[in-house]
C-alpha positions in Angstrom: 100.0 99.3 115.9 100.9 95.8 114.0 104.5 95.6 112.6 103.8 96.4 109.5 102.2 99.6 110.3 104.6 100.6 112.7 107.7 100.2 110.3 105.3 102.1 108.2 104.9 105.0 110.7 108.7 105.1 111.4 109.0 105.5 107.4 106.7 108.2 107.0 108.0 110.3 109.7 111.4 110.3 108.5 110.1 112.4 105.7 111.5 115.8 106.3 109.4 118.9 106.4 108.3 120.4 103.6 111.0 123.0 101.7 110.9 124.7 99.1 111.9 122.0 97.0 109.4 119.6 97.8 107.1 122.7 96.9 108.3 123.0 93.6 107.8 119.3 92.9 104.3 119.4 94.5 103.2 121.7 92.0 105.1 120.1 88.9 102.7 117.3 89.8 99.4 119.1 90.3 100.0 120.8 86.9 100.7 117.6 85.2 97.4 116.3 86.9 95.7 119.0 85.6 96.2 118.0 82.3 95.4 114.7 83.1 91.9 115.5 84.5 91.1 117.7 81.6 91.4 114.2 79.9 88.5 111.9 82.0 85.3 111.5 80.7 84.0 112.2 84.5 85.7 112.9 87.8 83.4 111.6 90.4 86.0 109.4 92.6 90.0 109.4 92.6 92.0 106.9 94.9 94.9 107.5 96.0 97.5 104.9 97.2 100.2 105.3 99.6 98.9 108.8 100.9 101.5 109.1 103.8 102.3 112.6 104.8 101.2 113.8 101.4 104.3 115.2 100.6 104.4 114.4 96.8 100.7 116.1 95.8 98.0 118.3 96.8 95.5 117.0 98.5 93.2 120.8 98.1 93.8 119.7 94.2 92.0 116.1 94.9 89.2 117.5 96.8 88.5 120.6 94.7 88.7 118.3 91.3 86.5 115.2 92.7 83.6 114.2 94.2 85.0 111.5 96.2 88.8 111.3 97.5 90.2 108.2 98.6 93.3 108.2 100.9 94.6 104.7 101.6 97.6 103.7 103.5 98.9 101.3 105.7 100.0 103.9 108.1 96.4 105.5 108.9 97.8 107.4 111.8 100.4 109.2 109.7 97.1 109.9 106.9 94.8 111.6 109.6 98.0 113.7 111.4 98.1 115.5 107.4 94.4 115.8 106.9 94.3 117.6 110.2 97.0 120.5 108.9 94.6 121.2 105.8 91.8 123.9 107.2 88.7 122.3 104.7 85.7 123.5 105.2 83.1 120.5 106.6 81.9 120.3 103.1 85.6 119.3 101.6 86.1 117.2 104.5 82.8 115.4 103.4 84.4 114.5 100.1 87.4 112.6 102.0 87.2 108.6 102.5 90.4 106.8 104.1 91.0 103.4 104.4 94.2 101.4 106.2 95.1 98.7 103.4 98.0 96.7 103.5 98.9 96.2 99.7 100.9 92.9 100.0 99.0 90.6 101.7 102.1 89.7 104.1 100.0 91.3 107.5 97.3 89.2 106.8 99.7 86.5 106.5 101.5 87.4 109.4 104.3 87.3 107.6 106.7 89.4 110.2 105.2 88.0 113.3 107.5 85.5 114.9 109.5 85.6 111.6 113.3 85.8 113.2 112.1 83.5 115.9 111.3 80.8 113.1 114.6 81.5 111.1 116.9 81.2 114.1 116.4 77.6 114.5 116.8 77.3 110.8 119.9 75.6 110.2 119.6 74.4 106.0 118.4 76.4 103.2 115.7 73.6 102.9 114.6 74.7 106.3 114.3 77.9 105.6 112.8 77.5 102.2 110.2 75.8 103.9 109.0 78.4 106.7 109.2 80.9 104.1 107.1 79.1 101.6 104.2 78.8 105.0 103.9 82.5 105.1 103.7 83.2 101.6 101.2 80.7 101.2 97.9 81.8 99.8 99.2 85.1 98.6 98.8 84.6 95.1 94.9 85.4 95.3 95.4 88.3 98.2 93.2 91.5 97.1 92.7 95.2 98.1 89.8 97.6 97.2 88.1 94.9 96.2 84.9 97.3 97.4 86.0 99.6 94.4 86.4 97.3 91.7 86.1 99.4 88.2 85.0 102.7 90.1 87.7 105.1 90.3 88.0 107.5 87.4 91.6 108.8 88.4 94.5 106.5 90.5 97.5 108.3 91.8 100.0 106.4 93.0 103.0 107.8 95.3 106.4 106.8 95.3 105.5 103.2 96.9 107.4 99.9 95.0 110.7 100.4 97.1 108.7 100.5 100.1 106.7 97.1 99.8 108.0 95.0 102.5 111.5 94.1 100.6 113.5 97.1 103.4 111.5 95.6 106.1 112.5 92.2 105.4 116.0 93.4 104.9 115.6 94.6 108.3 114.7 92.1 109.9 117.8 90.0 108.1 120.2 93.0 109.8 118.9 92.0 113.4 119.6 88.1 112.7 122.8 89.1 111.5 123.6 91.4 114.5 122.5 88.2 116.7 125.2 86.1 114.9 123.1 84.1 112.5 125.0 82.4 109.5 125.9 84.8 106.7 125.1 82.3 103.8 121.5 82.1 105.2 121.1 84.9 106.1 121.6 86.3 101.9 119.7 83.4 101.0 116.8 84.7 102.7 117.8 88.1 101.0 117.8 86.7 97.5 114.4 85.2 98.0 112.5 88.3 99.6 113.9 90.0 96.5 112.6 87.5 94.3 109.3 87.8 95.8 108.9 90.9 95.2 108.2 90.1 91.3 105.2 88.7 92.2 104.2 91.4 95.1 104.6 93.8 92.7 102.4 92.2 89.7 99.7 91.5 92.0 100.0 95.3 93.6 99.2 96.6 89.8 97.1 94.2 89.5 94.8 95.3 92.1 95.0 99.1 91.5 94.3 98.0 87.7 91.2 96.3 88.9 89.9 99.5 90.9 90.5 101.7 88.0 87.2 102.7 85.8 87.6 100.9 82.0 87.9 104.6 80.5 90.0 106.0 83.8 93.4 106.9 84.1 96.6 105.9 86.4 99.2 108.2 87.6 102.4 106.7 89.0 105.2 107.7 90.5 108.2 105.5 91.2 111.6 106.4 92.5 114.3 105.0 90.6 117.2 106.2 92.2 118.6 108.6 94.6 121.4 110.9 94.5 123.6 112.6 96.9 122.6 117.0 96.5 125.9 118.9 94.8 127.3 115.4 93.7 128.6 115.2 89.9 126.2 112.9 89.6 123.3 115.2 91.1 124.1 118.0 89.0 124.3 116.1 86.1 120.8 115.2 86.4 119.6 118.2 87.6 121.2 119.9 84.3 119.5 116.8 82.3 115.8 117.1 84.1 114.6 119.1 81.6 115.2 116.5 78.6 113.7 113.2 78.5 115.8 112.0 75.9 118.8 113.2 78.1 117.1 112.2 81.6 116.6 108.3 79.7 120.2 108.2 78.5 121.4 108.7 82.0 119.3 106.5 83.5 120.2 103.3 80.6 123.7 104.1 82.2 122.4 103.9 85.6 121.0 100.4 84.7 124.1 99.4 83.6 125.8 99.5 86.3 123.7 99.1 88.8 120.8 96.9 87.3 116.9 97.0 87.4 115.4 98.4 90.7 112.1 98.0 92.2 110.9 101.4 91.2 111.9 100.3 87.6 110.2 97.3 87.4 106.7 98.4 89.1 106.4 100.6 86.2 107.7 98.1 83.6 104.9 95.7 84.9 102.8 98.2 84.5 103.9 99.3 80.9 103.1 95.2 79.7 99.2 95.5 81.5 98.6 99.1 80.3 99.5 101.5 77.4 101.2 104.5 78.9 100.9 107.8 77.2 103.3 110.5 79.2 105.9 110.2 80.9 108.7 112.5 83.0 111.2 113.0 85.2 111.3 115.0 88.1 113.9 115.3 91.0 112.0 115.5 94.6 113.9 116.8 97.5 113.9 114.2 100.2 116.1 116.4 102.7 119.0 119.1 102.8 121.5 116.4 102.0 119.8 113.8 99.5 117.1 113.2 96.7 115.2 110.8 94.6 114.7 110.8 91.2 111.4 109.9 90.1 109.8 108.9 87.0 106.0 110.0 86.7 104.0 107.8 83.5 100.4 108.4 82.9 98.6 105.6 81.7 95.0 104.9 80.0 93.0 101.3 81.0 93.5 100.0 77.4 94.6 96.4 78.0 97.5 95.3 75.6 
């Protein structure tokens, strides 16, 4: 496997198995996609990006809705391992496409490939600015699905913005610091993969906008924060879920003290390209001890 996919990998299998509460979500979801399909003009192809381990939807519900279901994922390996544990019938199976896309652009780049090697003879911020600046170079105009440009009539997106290269850069960072490289550099670098991530994230809508049918419709989900289970905090929003009004007031005091994350701004990119038309939050048991609050928004391809 390349690094990227590999990191990948380790990410998806972390995932625990699935509980009763990942259950629960699964089928919050597929009923709020019901509505949703009930809504298209046709349902001939939906894509779906960041498949994984499929823990967050039903894949029977894709294949039993459309004609044509597209899993994509960087992680293939983790993609087929799930497939394999659904019992489809060689005429479902039929309907499945999957594809291995890296939705950044930075494996094509190379981007992790000899990256600490590089760094560690970096001594100035002008140095480093500079072998940072080679491997993002060209990125701007990197596309995906370019095969499927205005063909899908339904996009789902899984929980995915937090998991665009910014932790794998941050780990890299941690081995350079375990290796004794200087601090100030070494949150320099930091700042900047953050930074970057505006524009990985604009271009990432970007390209799922492109693949979307003029009358089709995007489903998102982002993960905007996670809490500790049986916390004051946890039960909180777990007594609050059920309002928006409530689950938004929490959440504008999350902000304040903590700031805008990346699952918060992949969906307000995505609410300046698109008009969205639902939205809700839903908690999604990530194991015994922890969960993430996510924040699903349905929108329609009418430009603003």
């Amino acid at each position: 496997m390349k690094l990227m996919e590999v990191f990948n990998h380790d990410l998806n299998q972390s995932l625990s198995s699935e509980n009763e509460g990942m259950k629960a979500f699964k089928l919050q979801v597929d009923l709020i996609l019901r509505s949703v399909i009930e809504r298209l003009d046709e349902s001939e192809k939906a894509i779906i990006i960041g498949a994984g381990k499929m823990k967050d939807f039903s894949l029977t519900f894709f294949v039993k809705n459309f004609n044509e279901v597209i899993l994509t994922d960087i992680d293939l390996k983790t993609v087929n391992e799930a497939v394999k544990d659904f019992r489809y019938t060689e005429k479902l199976l039929k309907k499945l496409t999957k594809i291995r896309i890296d939705y950044t652009g930075f494996e094509k780049n190379r981007f992790f490939c000899d990256f600490k090697e590089r760094i560690v003879n970096c001594h100035t911020f002008e140095k480093v600015d500079q072998i940072i600046k080679s491997k993002l170079n060209g990125l701007e105009d990197y596309r995906f699905l370019k095969d499927y440009n205005e063909s899908a009539d339904l996009i789902y997106v899984s929980p995915i913005y937090t998991q665009l290269v910014y932790n794998q850069g941050l780990r890299e960072c941690s081995i350079l610091r375990e290796n004794g490289y200087p601090e100030h550099l070494i949150k320099y670098i930091e700042s900047i993969l953050l930074d970057e991530m505006v524009e990985v994230i604009d271009r990432f809508n970007d390209n799922i906008i492109n693949a979307l049918k003029p009358n089709g419709q995007l489903v998102v989900l982002s993960d905007i924060f996670q809490v500790d289970i049986g916390s004051k905090f946890y039960l909180r929003v777990k007594n609050g879920i059920r309002s928006y009004e409530v689950m938004e007031e929490i959440y504008e005091g999350y902000k304040l003290k903590y700031g805008v994350g990346l699952g918060d701004y992949g969906l307000l990119n995505l609410d300046e390209k698109l008009k969205p038309y639902l939205s809700r939050w839903l908690i999604w048991p990530y194991d015994e001890k922890s969960a993430f609050i996510v924040k699903l928004k349905i929108y329609k391809k009418i430009l603003i």
